[in-house]
C-alpha positions, 0 to 999 in steps of 0.5 A: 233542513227539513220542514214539516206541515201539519195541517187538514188543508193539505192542498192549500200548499200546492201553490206557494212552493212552487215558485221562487226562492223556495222552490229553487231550495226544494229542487236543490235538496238544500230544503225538504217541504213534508205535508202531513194532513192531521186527519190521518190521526183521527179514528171516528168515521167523520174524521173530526179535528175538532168540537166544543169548547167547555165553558161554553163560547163561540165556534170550535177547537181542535182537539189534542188527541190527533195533534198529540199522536201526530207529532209524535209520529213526525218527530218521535224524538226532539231535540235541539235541532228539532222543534215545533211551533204552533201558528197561534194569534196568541204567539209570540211574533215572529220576527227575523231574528226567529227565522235566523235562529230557526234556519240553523235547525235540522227539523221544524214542525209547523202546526196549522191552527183552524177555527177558534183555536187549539186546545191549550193543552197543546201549546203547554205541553207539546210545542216548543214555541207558539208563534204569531206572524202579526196583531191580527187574526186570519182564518187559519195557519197555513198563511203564516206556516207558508210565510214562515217557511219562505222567510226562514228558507232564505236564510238556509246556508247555500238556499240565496245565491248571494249570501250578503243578500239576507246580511244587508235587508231590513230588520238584520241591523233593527232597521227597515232597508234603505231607499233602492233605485235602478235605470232609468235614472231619470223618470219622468222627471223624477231623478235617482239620488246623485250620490248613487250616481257618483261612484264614492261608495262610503258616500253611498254607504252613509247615504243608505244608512240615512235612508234606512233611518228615515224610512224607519222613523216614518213607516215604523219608529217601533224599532227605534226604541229596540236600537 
């Protein structure tokens, strides 16, 4: 699979590939990782991205032109197998079921918004889907692109070295993942659970769907209402 970033921090990306999951993908060939720096598609001296919104308002957005010429050029052919997606606060949020259905793609375009935003034409007429990582905003789409890119990455086929490992975490069942602990087993007088010591898995299976329920129920009952 192969993703694309379009962005005019080209550099911001030196760092957050270069370790983990995702570089192991990048080093396998199982992912490519494209940096496009949207300034190439400017034509005026000061390189500009973006300028004044009509109607007036606060700060600046980019403008269409360089997004447009610049996705064309990445991806002069869309298909099913090939979308864009736009790094917008106003998006849709973006879960794990998106990433699922991102992984099985060929190609995915992830274009960074700055400033106040992107002009909408952009999210009409060009993108497949505008995507939001949560109810806040940052400063910009990088964050989320490189978010975005470790999650879907790690469900690429052959990226985890066990499979079972995306099958059993949170959000694949709708719920958070269950309670985990390792040695020592007693801590500082804090003990681990005596049904992970005992051997009876179906034991351990309940016990973890309990966790699972009442991890949910306390940090995001959110999710209990999409069960």
């Amino acid at each position: 699979m192969t993703f694309h970033i379009l962005t005019i921090f080209p550099e911001f990306f030196r760092g957050p590939f270069d370790y983990g999951v995702v570089a192991r993908a990048v080093q396998t060939n199982r992912i490519q990782i494209r940096i496009h720096d949207l300034r190439q598609w400017t034509f005026d001296r000061h390189r500009s991205v973006d300028d004044r919104p009509f109607g007036g308002g606060e700060g600046m957005l980019m403008k269409p032109e360089p997004i447009f010429l610049a996705t064309q050029a990445i991806l002069p052919q869309k298909s099913d197998n090939k979308k864009v997606a736009l790094m917008s606060a106003q998006g849709r949020l973006f879960d794990q079921a998106t990433a699922r259905r991102w992984s099985a793609l060929d190609e995915l375009l992830l274009i960074c918004g700055r400033y106040e935003g992107v002009d909408e034409r952009v999210a009409q007429n060009l993108v497949d889907e505008e995507t939001s990582i949560g109810d806040f905003v940052v400063s910009g789409g990088e964050l989320p692109a490189a978010l975005i890119i470790d999650a879907v990455a790690r469900l690429v086929p052959g990226v985890l070295g066990n499979e079972a490992s995306s099958e059993n975490e949170s959000f694949t069942s709708g719920l958070l993942d269950c309670a985990q602990f390792t040695r020592p087993a007693d801590f500082r007088g804090l003990p681990v659970p005596e049904v992970l010591l005992g051997g009876n898995h179906e034991e351990i299976r309940k016990w973890r769907h309990e966790t699972a329920l009442a991890k949910t129920t306390r940090n995001r009952p959110d999710l209990l209402k999409k069960i």
